[in-house]
N, C-alpha and C positions, 0 to 999 in steps of 0.2 A: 467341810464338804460332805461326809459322810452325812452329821444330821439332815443338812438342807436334803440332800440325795432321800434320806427313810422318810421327810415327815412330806415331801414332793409323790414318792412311790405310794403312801397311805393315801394323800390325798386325791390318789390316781385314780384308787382300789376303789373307795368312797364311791368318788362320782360315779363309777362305774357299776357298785354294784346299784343306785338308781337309778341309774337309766335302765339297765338291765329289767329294774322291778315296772318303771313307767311300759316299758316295752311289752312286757307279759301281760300288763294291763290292757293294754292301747287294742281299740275294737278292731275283728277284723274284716275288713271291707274289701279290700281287691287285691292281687298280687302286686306284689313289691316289684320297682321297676330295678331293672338289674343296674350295678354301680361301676362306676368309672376303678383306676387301680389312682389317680388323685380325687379333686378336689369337685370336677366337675359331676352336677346331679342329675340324676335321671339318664344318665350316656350308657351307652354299651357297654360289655365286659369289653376290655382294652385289647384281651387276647383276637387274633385274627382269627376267621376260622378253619378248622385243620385240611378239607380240602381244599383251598387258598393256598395254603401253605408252603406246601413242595413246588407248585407251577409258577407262582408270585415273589419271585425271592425277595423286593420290594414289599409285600407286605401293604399292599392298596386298600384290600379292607379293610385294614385296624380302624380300629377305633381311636383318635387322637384328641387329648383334652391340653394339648399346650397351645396355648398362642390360640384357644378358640373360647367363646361365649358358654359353648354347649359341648360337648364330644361330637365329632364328626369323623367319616374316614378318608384316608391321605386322597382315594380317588375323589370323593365330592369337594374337596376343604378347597380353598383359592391361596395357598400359601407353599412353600418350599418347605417340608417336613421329612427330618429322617430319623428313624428307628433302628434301635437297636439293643436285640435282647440278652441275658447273662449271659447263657450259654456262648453264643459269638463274641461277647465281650472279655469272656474268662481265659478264653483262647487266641488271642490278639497277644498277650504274653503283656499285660498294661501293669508298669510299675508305676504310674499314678493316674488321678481322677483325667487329671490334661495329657496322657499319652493315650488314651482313648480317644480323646475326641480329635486323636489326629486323622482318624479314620471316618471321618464323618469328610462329604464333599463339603464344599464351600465354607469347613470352618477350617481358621487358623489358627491352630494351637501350637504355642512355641514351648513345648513342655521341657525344658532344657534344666531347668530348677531343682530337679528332687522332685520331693510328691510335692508339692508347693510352689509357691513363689511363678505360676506361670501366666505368660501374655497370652490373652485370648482377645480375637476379633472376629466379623466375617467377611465376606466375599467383599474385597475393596475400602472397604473400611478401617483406615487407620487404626499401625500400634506405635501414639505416639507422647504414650505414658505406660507405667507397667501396670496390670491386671490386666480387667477387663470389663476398662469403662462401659464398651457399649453395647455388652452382650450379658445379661442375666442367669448369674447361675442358681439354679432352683433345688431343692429336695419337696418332692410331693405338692408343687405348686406354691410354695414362699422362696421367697428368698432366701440364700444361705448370708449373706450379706446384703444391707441395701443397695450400697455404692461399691463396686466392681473395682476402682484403682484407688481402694487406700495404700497410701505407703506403706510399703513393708508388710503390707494382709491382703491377701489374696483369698476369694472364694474357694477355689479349689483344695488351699490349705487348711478346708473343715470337710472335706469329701472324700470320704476314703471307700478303695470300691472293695465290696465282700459280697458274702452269702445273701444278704439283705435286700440285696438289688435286683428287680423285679425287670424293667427295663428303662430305657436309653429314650426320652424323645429329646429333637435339637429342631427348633423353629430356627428361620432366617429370612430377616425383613419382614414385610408384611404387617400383620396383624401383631407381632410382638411391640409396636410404637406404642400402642393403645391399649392392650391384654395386662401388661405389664409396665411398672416403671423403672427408669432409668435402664430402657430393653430396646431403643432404636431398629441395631442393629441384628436382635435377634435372643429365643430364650433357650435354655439349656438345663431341661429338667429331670434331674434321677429321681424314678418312681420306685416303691419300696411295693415288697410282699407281704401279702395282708393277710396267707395265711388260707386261701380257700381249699386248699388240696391238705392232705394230712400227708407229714412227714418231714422228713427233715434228712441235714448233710452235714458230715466233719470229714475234716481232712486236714493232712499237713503236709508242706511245702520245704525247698530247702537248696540253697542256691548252690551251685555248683560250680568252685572257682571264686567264688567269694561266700563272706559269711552273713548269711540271712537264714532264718530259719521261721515259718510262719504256720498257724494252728488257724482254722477258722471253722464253726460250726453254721446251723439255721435248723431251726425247727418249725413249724406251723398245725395246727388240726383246731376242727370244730371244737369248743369244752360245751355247748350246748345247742340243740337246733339250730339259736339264731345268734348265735355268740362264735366267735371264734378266735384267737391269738396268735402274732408268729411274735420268735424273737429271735436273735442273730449276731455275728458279730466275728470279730478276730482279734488274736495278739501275737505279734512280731518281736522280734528280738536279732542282733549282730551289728556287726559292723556296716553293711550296707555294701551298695554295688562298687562304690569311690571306695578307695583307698583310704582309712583313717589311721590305722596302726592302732583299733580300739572298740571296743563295744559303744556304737553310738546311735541306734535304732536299739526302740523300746517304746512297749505301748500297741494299743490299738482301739478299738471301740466296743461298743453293744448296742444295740437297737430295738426296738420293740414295738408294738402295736397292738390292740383289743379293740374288732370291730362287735359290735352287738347291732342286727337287723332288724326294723321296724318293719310294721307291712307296707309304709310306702316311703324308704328310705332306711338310712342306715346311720349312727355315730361312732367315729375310730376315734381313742386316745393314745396316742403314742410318745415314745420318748425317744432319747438318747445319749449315748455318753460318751466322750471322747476324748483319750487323754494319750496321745502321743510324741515324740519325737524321731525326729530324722535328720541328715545330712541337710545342707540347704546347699545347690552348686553356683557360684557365682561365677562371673569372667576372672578369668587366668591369663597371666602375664604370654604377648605374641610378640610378634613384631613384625608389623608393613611396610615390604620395598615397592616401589611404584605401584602402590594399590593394590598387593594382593598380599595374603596372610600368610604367616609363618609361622610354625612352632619355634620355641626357643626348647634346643638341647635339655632335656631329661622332663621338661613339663610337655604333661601329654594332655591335652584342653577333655580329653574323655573321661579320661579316672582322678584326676588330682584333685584336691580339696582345697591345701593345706589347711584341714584340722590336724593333730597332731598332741600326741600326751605329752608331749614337753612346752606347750603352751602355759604362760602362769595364767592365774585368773585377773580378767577384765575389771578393775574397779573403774566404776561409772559413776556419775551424777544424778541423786535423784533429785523428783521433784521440790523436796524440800531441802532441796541444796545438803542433803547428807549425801553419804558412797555406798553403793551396791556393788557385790561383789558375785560375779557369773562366769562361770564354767563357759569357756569358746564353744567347746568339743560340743557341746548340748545343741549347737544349730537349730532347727526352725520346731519351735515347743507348741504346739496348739493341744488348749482346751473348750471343750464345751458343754454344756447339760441344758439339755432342752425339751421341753412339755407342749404337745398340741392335741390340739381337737378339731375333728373334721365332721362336719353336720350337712348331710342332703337329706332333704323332704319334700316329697310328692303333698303340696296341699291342693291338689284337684284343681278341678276347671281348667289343665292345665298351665297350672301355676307351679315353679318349681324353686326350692330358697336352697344356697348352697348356703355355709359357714367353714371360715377355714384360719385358725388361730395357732401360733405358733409364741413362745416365750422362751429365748436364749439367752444361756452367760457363757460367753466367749471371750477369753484373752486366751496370754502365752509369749512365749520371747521370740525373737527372729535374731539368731546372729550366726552371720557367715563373713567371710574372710575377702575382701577384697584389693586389688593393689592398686597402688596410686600410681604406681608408674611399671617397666618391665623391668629396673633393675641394672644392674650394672655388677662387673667383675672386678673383685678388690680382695685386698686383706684384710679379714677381720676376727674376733674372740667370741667363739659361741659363749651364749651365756646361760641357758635352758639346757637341761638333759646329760645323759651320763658322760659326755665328752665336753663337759661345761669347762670353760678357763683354757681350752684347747685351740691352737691358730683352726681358721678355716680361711682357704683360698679359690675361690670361688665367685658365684654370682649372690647376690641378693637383692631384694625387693623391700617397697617400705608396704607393709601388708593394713592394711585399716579394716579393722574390726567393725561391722554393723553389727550393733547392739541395741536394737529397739525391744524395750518392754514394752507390750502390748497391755497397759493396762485394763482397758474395759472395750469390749468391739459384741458387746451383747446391745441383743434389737428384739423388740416386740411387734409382732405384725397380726394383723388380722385382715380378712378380705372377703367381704359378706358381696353375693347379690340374689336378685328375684329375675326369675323368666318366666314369662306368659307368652305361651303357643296360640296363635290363630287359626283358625281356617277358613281362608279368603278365595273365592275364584277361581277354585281349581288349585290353589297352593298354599304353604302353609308360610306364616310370616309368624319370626318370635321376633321378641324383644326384649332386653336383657341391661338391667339395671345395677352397676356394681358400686360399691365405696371402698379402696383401700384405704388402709393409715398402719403407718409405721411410725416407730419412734428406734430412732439409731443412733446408741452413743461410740464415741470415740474418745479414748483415754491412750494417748503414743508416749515413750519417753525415747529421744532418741537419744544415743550416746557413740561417736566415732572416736575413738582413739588408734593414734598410729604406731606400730611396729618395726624395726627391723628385720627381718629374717631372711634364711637359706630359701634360696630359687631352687628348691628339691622339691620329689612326689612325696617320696617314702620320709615317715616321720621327721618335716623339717623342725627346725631348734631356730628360737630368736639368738638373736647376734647381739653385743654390749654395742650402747651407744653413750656418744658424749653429752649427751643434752642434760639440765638437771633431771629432767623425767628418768635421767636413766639409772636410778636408784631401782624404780622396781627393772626386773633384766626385761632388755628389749624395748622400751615404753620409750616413743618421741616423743608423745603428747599429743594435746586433742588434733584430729586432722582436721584440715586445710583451716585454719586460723582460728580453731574453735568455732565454723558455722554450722558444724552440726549436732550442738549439744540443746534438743528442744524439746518441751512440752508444749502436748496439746492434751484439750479438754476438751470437746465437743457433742453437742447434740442436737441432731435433726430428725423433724420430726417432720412426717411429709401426708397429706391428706390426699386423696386422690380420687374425685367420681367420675365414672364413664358410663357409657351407653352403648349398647351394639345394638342394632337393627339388621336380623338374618331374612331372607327370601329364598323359599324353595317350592319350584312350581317344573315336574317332572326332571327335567335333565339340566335345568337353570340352577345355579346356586348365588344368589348374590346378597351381599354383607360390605355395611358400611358400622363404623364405628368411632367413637369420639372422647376424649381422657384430658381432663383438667388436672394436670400436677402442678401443687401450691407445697412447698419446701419451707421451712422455718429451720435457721441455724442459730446456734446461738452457743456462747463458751469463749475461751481465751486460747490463744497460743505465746509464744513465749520463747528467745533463743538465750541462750545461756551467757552472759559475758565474759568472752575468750576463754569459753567453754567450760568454764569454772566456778560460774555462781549463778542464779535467777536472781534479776532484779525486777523490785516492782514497776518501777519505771519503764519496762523494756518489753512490758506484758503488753498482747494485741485481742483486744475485746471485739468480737463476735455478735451482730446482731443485726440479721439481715432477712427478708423474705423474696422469693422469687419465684415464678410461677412461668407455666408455659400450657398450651392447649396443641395436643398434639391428635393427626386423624388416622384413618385410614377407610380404604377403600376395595374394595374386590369381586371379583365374580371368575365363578367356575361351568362351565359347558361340558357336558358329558355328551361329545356326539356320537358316541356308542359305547356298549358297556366295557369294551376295552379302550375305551381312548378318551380323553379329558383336554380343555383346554383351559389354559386359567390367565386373569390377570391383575396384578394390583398395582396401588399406588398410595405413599406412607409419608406419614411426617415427625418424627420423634424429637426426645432430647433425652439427655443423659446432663445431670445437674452437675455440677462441678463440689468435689467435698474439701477435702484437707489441702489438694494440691494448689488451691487458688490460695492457704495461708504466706504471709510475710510478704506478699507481692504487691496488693493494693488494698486499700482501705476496705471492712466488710464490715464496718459498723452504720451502713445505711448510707452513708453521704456518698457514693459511688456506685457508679452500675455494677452488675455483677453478670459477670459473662456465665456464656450457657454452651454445651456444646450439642448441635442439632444433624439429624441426618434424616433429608430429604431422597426415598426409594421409588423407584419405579422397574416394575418386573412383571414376566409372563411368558409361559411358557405353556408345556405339553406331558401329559401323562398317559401312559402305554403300555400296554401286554399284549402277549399275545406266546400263546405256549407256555415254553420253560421260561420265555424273555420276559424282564420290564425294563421301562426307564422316563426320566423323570428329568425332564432339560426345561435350564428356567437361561432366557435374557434379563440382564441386570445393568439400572444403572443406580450407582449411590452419588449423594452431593452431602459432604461432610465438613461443618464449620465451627473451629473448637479454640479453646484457648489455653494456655497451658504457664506453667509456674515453675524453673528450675529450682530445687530447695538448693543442689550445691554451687550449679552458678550462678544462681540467681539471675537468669534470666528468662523475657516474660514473650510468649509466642504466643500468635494469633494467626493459625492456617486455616486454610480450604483446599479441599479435597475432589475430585470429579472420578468416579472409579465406573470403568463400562465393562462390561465381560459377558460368560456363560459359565454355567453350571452342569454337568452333566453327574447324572446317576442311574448305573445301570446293574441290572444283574440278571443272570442266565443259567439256569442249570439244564443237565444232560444224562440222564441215570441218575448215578453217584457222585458224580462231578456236578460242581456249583461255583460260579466266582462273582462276584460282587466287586463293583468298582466306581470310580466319581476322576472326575477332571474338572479343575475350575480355571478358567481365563481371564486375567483381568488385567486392560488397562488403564493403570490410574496415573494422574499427576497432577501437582500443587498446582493451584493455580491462585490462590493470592497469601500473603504473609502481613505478618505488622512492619512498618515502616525500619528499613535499612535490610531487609533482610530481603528483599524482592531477589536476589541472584539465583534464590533457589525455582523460583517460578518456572512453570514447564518439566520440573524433574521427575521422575518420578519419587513417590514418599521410599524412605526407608525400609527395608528388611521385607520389600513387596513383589515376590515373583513374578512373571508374567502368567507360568504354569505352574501347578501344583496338583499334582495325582495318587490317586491310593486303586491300588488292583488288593483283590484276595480269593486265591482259588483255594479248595478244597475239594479231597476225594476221598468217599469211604471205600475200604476194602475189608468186606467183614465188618469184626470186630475191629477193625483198626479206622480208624481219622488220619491223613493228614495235612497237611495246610502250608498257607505262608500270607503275610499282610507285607505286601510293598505299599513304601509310601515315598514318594518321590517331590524335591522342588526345586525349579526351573533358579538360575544365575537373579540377582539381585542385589542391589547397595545396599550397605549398611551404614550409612549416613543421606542423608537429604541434599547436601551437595555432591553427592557423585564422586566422593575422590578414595572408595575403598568397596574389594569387590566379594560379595561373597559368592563363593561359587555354587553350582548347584551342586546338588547329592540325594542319595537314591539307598534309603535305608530297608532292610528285609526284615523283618520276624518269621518265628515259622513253628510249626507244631506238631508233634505225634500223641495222638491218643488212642487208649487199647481198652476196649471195656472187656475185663478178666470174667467179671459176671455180671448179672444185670444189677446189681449193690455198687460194685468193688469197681471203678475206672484209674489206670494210672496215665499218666501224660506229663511229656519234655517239651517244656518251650524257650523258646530263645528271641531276645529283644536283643535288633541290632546284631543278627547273625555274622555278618560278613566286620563288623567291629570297623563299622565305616565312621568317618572325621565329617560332620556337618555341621558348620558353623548356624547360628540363631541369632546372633545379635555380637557388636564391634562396638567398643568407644568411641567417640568422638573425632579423637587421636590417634586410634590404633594402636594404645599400648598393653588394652586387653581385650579378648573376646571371650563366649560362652558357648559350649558345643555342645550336642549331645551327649550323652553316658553312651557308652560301651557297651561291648557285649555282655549279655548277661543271661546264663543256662540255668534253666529251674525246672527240678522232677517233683512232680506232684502223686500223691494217693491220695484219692477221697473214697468215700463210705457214703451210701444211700439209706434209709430205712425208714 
């Protein structure tokens, strides 16, 4: 790791000190147009301007390059866009990349997981797989992942939020169907800082009530007129918010970037590195009386894990039918090293060329502790830890270990286009020609093996079982009948041209746009026979192509300079990856299902004073297919979701709140054959309401604050037979600037240490809730 790491850094330095040299060469002709803070060329600085600032809590003028051809701002664009920058993001109190975006309207983020592991969708939009099939997580305009719901790898478990984070945009609907792939439902881009200000921040963090303790710096400045560098980063260490009884967070990242400016453009090389671990929280054992949930006595669904030091190590099956032997306690392991290069060029006539390349190697392990059932009260002999060979009379649970090695989830991407500006009749019409291609491997090994153990929080112990497994302590053997001992191999490679066609003729904005995604898969999967060997015979070969032409459509009216109206109409898909394995044939002789999400929306944009707000009608029509790995069953729903969206914000002196409500009603409306009883239901884990208010007030030197986030009662199942209630979570903040260097600040996630369920089995014999309170005093340093 190391060499590849120095001769990837040299090769960094190289390129850069040429271009550098091409640059100082390069004749000078006209002023350089100013650069976007991604990918897009020739856009505005992305910062809004500072009189704007304090009366626009919305943020109308930015400058916005997600989900657009060109950079535009929120007030002209025809799309649902919100912003959101460090400073408010640092102070939400976000213990991971998805408990931010719970603060965004119209998105649904189930961040229930740890920094990981979380379901993300938008406004109406089925979550009816885990990630986040239909929404696009980005760093600086690529993807962090191509496909959003691989098993057991979630985007957000490569996004860790620090010093480095420049701002927040979140597209929804619209223009994300065609901007981007496999992005129907909407794209979700952290931009990085590039360094134009000189200076930089350290500080450290340190949990209060639990043990975390966390170091993050950021630097940036010119190193020559048209050169300049940031780089940044953090590292973490403790046991974490959950209960372990153990040091099991450690790790953090680094980041970096060196733009060097030409006179009509600019090239940034950047990198990254990422190497941590954390907790992963899965469902924990309940119990439902006539459809509503229960805690079982001493398991608290907020803090419990069961990881535990008296766990043995998990031997597993690898792919070459040897045993791998892993540490429980290690929970969700990501790494990464990644190199890009970002190129915008003014070649005149207005003609403008972006370039935007990216190269990752991404694996890492995922294992957390799930139950097969909630257990039962009996007699039994611990057989782990210092009370080993001792009765225990109590409950237990049969606990199954997810153990997926992540062997290979590294992708190459790149995403060139050309734009030429006209001026036609009084207005100006571009039009913008782009080619993605990605190439995405996937290398999973999964391995379930089941346990006995203690139904306790605090350090449970496996229990002796009878089974022959039960040689090593605790071990039944593979869970549910050995189905889920599998490799998979895969790679898709996906090509992708579009076209945008924009129109701006005074206070008109209109834009139409068009994206052929052509997917090539190709590799084996393979499930293990009763969980204990790979055979050749049992191997499933891989080798399919499938394509889709997805549109979009929009226009924006600016009937005065405080008021906008906009409307679209979209048609996406999001390709299906690993989840369609073991289900039906994908060696060519079979269709291969798609899942597509037809949008139509429009709404209004508004200021006026201290107010804005930013209200969209929405409707989605969602039609997807889906692959159960452990019951192997094969679903084929539609979707109809209608609502509103609302985003507003207001300040008053010193006082400021910012807020969103989103309304949606959705229901199934067809299935695959025997399964029609759900029709008319509503989908799963889908509120009617869901709301986030956040006020703030300075006094002096002091801040303070709070982010409600609030959702409305909902099933956690598709037939209706299990209720989750609603709940209405707070965070909240003090900060004190000592001197204009020196800021200290207490925040607290989950103030009030309220119980909110996110998601229920099938069954009802587990569910997954929220983390708990959690109080963290920070000092940072400016200079």
């Amino acid at each position: 790791m190391e060499i590849r790491t120095a001769k990837l850094g040299c090769m960094a330095a190289a390129v850069a000190a040429a271009l550098m040299h091409l640059g100082a060469q390069a004749q000078q002709t006209q002023q350089a147009p100013q650069e976007s803070a991604a990918e897009a060329p020739a856009a505005p600085a992305a910062a809004a301007p500072a009189a704007a600032a304090k009366s626009d809590g919305l943020n109308m003028e930015r400058v916005v390059v997600t989900g657009t051809a060109r950079g535009s701002s929120k007030m002209k664009s025809s799309v649902s866009i919100s912003t959101m920058d460090a400073d408010t993001i640092a102070l939400s109190a976000p213990t991971s990349a998805a408990e931010v975006l719970r603060s965004v309207p119209g998105l649904r983020s189930e961040s229930s997981g740890g920094e990981g592991n979380a379901n993300i969708t938008v406004r109406g939009v089925p979550i009816s797989a885990g990630g986040s099939r239909y929404v696009q997580m980005q760093e600086d305009g690529l993807p962090v992942l191509q496909s959003g719901d691989f098993n057991f790898i979630t985007p957000d478990s490569y996004v860790k939020i620090d010093g480095t984070l420049d701002h927040l945009e979140v597209v929804r609907g619209g223009s994300a169907s065609t901007l981007a792939s496999n992005s129907p439902g909407g794209i979700i881009n952290f931009i990085s800082k590039t360094g134009e200000a000189k200076g930089g921040n350290i500080g450290i963090s340190r949990g209060l009530g639990y043990d975390q303790t966390r170091y993050d710096f950021s630097y940036g400045a010119p190193l020559t007129e048209k050169t300049r560098f940031f780089i940044g980063g953090h590292y973490r260490t403790g046991e974490g918010i959950r209960r372990t009884g153990m040091s099991t967070e450690e790790g953090g990242q680094i980041r970096g970037n060196l733009t060097h400016e030409f006179d009509r453009g600019y090239i940034r090389l950047s990198f990254k590195h990422l190497d941590d671990k954390s907790p992963t929280a899965l469902p924990v054992p309940v119990q439902v009386t006539n459809g509503r949930i229960s805690e079982i006595p001493g398991i608290d669904p907020r803090t419990v894990s069961f990881y535990s030091p008296y766990w043995v190590r998990d031997v597993s099956l690898a792919k070459g039918n040897g045993q791998v032997s892993s540490n429980v306690n290690d929970g969700l392991a990501v790494k990464s090293d990644s190199f890009g290069i970002a190129l915008s060029l003014d070649l005149g006539n207005g003609v403008t060329l972006s370039e935007n390349f990216r190269k990752s190697d991404n694996s890492g392990r995922f294992i957390g502790v799930f139950p097969a059932n909630n257990g039962m009260t009996g007699a039994y002999t611990i057989a782990t830890g210092p009370q080993k060979g001792q009765p225990y009379n109590g409950r237990a649970f049969n606990a199954v270990v997810f153990n997926t090695s992540i062997d290979d989830a590294g992708n190459t991407l790149n995403d060139v286009k050309l734009s030429k500006t006209l001026n036609l009749g009084g207005g100006k019409l571009t039009g913008t020609a782009g080619l993605y291609n990605s190439l995405q491997t996937l290398g999973l090994t999964w391995n379930f093996n089941e346990y006995l153990m203690q139904a306790k929080a605090d350090s449970p112990a496996l229990l002796q079982t009878s089974t022959a497994a039960g040689a090593t302590p605790g071990l039944i053997g593979p869970a549910w009948g050995g189905c889920c001992s599998r490799a998979v191999d895969m790679e898709y490679k996906l090509t992708s041209p579009y076209v945008n066609l924009g129109w701006e003729s005074g206070p008109l904005n209109i834009d139409a746009s068009v994206r052929k995604d052509n997917q090539r898969a190709t590799g084996t999967g393979n499930i293990a026979t009763g969980g204990l060997r790979y055979e050749a015979a049992t191997q499933q070969l891989v080798n399919y192509k499938v394509d889709h032409t997805s549109y979009s459509v929009g226009g924006n009216y600016q009937l005065q300079r405080n008021l906008a109206l906009f409307a679209r109409g979209s048609d996406g898909v999001s390709f299906n990856a690993d989840r369609i394995l073991f289900g039906t044939p994908l060696d060519g002789s079979a269709p291969i299902s798609l899942n597509t999400v037809k949008q139509v929306e429009g709404g209004l944009k508004w200021r006026q004073g201290g107010a804005s707000a930013f209200l969209t009608l929405f409707q989605a029509k969602t039609s997807e297919s889906n692959y159960e790995a452990t019951t192997r069953i094969s679903t084929a729903n539609r979707y109809d979701a209608k609502g509103a969206e609302l985003e507003a914000a207001w300040s008053l002196g010193e006082f400021r709140v910012t807020g969103g409500l989103t309304y949606t009603d959705a229901e199934i409306t067809g299935t695959a054959p025997g399964q029609e009883s759900v029709i008319g239901n509503t989908p799963r884990r889908q509120a009617k309401v869901v709301y986030q208010l956040a006020p703030s007030y300075e006094i002096g030197a002091a801040t303070i604050g709070a982010s409600i986030i609030g959702t409305g009662r909902s099933w956690a199942d598709d037939a209706h037979t299990i209720v989750m209630p609603a709940y209405r979570v707070v965070h909240a903040f003090v900060k004190y600037q000592v001197n204009p260097q020196t800021v200290v600040s207490l925040t607290a996630n989950n103030l009030f240490n309220k119980l909110g369920y996110t998601e229920v089995e099938g069954d009802g014999h587990a569910a997954r809730a929220i983390t708990g309170r959690a109080i963290k005093a920070s000092l940072g340093y400016s200079f």
